[in-house]
N, C-alpha and C positions, 0 to 999 in steps of 0.2 A: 555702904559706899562712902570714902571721904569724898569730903563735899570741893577739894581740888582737883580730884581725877570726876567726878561733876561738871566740873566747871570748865574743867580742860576739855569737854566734847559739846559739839551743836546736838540738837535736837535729831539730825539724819542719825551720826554717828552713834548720842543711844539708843535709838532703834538699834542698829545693828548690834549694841550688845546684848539688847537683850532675846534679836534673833539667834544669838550665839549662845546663849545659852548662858551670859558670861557675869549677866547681873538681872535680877527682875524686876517686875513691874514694881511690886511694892516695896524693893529697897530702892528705886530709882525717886519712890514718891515719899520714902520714910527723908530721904536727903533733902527734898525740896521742903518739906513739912517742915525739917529742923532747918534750913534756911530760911526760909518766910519768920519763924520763931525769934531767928536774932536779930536779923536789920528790918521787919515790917515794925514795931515800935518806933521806928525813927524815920521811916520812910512814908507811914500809910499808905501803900502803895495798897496792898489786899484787903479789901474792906469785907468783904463774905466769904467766911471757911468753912467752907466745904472737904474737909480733910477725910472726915468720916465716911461720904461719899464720893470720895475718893478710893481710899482702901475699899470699897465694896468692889470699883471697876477695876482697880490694880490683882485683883484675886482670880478675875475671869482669866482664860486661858487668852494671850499674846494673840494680837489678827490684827494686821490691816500696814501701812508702811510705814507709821510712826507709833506703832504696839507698844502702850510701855512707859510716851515719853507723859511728864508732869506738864498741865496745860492748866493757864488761865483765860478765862473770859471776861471780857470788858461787861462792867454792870450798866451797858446798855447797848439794844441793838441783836444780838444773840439771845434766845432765851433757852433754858435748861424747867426742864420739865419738874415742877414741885417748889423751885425756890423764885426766890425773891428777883427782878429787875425793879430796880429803883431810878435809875437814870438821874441820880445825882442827885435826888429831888427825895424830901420828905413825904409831900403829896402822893407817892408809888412807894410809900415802906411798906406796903402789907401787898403788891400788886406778884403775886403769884403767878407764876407762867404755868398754864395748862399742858401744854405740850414743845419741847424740841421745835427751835425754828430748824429750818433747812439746813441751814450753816451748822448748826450745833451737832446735827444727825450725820453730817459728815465728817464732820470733825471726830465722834465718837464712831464711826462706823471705820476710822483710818487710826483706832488705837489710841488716840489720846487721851491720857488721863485729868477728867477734868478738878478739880480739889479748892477751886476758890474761885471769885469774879473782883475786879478790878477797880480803882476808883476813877472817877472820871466827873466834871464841873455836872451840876444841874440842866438836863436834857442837851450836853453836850454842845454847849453853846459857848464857850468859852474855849481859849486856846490854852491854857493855864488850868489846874484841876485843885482850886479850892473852895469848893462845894460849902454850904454850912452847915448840908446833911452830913457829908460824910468826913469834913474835915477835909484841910490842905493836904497834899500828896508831895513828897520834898525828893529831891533832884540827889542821886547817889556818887555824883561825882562831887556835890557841894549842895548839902541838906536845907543851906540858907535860899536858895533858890529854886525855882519851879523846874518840874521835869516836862513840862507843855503842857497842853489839851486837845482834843478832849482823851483823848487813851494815855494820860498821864502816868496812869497805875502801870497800865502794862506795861506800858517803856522805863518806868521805874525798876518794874519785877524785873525784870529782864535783865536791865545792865546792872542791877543788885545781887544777880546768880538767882536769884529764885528759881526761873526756870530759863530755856534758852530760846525761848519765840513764845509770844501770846497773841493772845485775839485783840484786833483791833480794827476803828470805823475811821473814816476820814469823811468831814464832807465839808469842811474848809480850809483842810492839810493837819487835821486828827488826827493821822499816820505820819506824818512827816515831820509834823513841828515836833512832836514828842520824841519820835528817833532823832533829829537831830540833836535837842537840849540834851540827848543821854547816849550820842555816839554812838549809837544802833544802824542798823540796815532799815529802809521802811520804803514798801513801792504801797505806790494809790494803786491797783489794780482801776482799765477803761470801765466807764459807764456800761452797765448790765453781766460786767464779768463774772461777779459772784450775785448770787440771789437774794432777795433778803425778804423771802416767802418767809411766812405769809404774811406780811405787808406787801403793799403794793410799793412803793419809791421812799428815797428820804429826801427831801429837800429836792424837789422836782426833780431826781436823779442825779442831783450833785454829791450824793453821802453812799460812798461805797465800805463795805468791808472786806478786811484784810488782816493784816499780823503785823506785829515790830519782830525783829529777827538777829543775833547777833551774826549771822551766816547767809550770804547770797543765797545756796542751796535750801538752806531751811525755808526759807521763802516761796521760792520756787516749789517745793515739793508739797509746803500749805495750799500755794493757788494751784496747783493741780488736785488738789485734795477739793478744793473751795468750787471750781469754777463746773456747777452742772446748776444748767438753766433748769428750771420745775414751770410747769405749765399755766398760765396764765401770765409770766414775769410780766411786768408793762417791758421793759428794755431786759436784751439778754442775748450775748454772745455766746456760741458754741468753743467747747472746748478744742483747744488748738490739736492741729495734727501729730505736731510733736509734742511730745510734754517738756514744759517749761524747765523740767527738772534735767532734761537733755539740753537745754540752751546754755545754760553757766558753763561750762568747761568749752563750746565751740568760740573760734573765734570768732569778732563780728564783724572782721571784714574793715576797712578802710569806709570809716564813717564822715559827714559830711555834718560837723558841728558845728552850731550860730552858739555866740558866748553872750551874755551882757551882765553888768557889774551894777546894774539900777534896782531901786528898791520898785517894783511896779505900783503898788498902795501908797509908797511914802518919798519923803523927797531927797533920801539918800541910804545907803548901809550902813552898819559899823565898818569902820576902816580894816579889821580884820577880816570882815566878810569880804569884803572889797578885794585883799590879797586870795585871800582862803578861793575866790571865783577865777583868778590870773593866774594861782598857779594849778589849779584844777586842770583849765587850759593848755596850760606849758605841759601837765603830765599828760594829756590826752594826745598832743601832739608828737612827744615824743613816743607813742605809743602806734605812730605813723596815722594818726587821724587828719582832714583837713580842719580848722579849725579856724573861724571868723566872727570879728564880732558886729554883732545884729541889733536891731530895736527891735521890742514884741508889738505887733501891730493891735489897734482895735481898741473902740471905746469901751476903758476902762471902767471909768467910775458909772459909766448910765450901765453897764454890767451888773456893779457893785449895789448899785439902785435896787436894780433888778432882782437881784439875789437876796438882799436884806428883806425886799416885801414876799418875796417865795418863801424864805425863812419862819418870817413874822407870821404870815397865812399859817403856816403850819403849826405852828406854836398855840397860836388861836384855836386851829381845830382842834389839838389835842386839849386843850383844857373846856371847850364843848364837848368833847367825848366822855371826859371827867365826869363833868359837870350831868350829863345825859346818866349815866352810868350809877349815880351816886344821889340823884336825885336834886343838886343842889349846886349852883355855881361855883366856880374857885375863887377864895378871897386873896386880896395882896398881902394879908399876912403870911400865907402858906407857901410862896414862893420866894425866891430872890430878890430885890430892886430891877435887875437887869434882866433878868428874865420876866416880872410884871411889865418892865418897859416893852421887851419885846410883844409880848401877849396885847397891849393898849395897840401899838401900831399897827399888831396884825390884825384885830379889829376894825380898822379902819382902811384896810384893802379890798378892794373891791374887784368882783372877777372881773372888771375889763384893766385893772391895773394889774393884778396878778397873769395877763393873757399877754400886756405890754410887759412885764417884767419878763418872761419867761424871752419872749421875743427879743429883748435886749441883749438876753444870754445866749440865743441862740444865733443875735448876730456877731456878736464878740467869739464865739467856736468859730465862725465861719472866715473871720480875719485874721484871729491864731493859725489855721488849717493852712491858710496860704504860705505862711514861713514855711511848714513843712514840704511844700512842694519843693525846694532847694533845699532844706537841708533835713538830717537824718533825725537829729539830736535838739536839744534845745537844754542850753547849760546856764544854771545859774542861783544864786543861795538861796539856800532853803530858808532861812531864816534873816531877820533884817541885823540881828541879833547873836550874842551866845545866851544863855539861858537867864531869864531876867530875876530877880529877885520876888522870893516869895511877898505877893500884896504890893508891889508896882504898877498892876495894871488896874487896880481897883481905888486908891488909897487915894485919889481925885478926880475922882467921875467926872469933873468937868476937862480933864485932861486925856479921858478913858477912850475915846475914838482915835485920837492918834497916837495914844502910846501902844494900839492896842496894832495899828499897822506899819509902826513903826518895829513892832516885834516881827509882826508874820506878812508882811508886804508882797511875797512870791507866790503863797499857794492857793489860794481861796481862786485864782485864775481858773487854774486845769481841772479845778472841780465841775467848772459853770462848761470847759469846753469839754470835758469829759476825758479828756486824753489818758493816758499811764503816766504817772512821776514818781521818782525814787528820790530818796533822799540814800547821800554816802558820807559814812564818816571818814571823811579824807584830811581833816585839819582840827586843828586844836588852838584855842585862843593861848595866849602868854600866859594866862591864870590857870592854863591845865583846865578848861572848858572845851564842851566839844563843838565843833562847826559842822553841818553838813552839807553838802553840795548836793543840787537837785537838776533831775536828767531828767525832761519831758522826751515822749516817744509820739510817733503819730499812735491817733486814733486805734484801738485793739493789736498794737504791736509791742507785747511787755513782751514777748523775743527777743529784739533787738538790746532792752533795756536790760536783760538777763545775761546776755552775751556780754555788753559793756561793762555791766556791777562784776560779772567774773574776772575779769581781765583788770579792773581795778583792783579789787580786789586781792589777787594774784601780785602787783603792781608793787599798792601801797598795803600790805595786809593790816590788820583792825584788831584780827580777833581777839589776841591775846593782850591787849592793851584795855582795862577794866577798872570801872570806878572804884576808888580808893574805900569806900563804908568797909 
């Protein structure tokens, strides 16, 4: 298959060719193979190739409703049964997955072929994906700069043609910040939509998994693939009545949209983020929505308290699990700076602080939750930023806390409140970077959010507008 008429279909549409009889699995997967081949050299986006095991699944006979299409996984968070999860971290180069997490078994039970996993920062703690495991990961509309974090790779692959939707987590806007730096589609799926057996939570159930997507539908037809709770979830929504993949084409109806143009972590936007939220606005409206602008309620920063020692705690535990596991504590040579930082402080939380953090966050959802009572939507930049230059956020640790929400100021909120958020590539900086605009939904309503990305999408279309590499 050339790899234009590739690149010209989302992930639904090759399914359908290859239920057609019209291309197969393994020429769909010999395409992405020899794509990965030319721009992964300048990209790093795909750090584990799995090509081999790949052709072994593209051989099996077509089943399921994405039969066929080429798929990545994030090297963290998913596991696949025999290889490697690293989670960005040298510490985990030999850490073998025993068995298919939930997520992965569905993903392979609906046809997709898996053939590689993604790079992504050191235990996904970073919004930016320059690991010193796996090496920097570069942005394909503009290779000098970052494609976000932590699902950096995927959003990479993705708007590089590798393939046309991969696996990805969010638990600080990991889905978000990445599709936007790379002009992707990317929704947070709510707190317990997708499973992430057999762990119990990530980050007190702020870190969900999902996809980047260059296609509404591709999306939609992944969380309907994604969203079956397994029993014990600590948190876990049932799958909606209609399938999500039926919501993108309905209209959504005369929406009741609060807009705001503030960076919420930081103390302003870039001035093109600024336009890129005003005329989002102006298009929503003319799309006959009402549309107003709002302040987001609710304390922020004893939130942001809050969630950094949730963080911290867990970081901690996992290097006593190491440490338990291996017979022998983890030293600060084997990790990052930033991540032994985070490890020092989460040692030093203590369960009646980590009980008060959680309760910070769960009062900040409950003063978010009140906007939604008046209005439908919640409009406003995904990013404080376009995509920042590779080693900006690092290159002065003493300036590393606010360049660091000065980049992603919006999203690390609707993780702690658990809501759906999407991010839409509806704008484009004057350097030809991409901007994305971000739609929160109430609570377990990525319907609504479905209906609106189709109608923008419809609107302003996306798809065929692709980085230059």
């Amino acid at each position: 298959m050339k790899f234009e008429d590739y690149r010209s279909h989302d992930a639904v549409g090759l399914a359908s060719l290859v239920a057609k009889c019209e291309v197969s699995a393994a020429e769909l997967l010999e395409t992405a193979v020899a794509r990965m081949g030319q721009v992964n050299p300048a990209l790093n986006a795909v750090t584990l190739d799995l090509a081999d095991w790949g052709r072994k699944e593209a051989a099996k006979p077509p089943s399921g409703p994405l039969a066929g299409v080429p798929f990545l996984l994030k090297d963290l968070g998913a596991t696949l049964a025999g290889t490697v999860t690293s989670s960005g971290s040298a510490l985990l180069k030999d850490n073998v997955a025993a068995a298919d997490s939930a997520l992965t078994t569905a993903y392979r039970q609906a046809g997709l072929v898996i053939f590689g996993k993604t790079n992504t920062p050191e235990y996904g703690l970073m919004p930016i994906t320059e690991s010193t495991f796996l090496g920097p990961c570069r942005n394909p509309w503009d290779v000098s700069r970052t494609p976000g974090g932590s699902s950096g790779g995927a959003a990479s692959a993705v708007a590089a043609g590798i393939v046309p939707a991969a696996h990805a987590s969010d638990g600080g806007g990991s889905i978000r910040t990445p599709a936007s730096a790379c002009g992707l589609f990317g929704l947070k799926p709510s707190r317990g939509r997708v499973s992430f057996s057999p762990l119990g939570e990530g980050w007190g159930g702020a870190s969900i998994q999902h996809a980047v997507t260059r296609s509404v539908r591709d999306s939609a037809v992944l969380l309907d693939i994604a969203c079956r709770p397994q029993p014990g979830d600590p948190y876990y929504l049932d799958a909606p009545a209609t399938p999500y993949a039926q919501e993108v084409g309905r209209a959504p109806g005369k929406l009741r949209i609060g807009f705001t143009t503030a960076a919420l972590a930081s103390d302003a936007l870039d001035p093109e983020c600024v336009q890129a939220v005003l005329d989002a606005a102006r298009l929503c409206e003319s799309l006959g929505h009402t549309v107003e602008e709002v302040t987001v309620p609710g304390n922020l920063a004893a939130m942001q308290q809050g969630a950094g020692d949730v963080i911290a705690a867990g970081v901690a535990a996992t290097f006593e699990a190491e440490a338990e596991r291996r017979g022998r504590p983890v030293s600060e040579d084997e990790v990052e700076m930033l991540t032994w930082g985070m490890y020092r402080r989460g040692t030093g939380v203590s369960g009646a602080t980590y009980v008060r953090g959680l309760a910070a966050i769960h009062a900040y959802g409950r003063a978010v939750a009140g906007l939604f009572s008046t209005y439908d939507v919640l409009l406003l930049s995904t990013l404080g930023s376009p995509a920042i230059p590779i080693g900006h956020l690092t290159e002065d640790l003493r300036a590393f806390t606010e360049r660091l929400f000065k980049f992603m100021p919006n999203t690390q909120a609707f993780n702690n409140t658990g809501q759906p958020a999407m991010t839409v590539p509806l704008a484009w900086s004057a350097g030809g970077l991409p901007i994305g605009l971000q739609f929160v939904g109430r609570m377990a309503d990525e319907a609504t959010l479905f209906r609106l990305a189709g109608q923008l999408e419809t609107a302003k279309p996306w798809f065929d507008r692709v980085a230059p590499i």
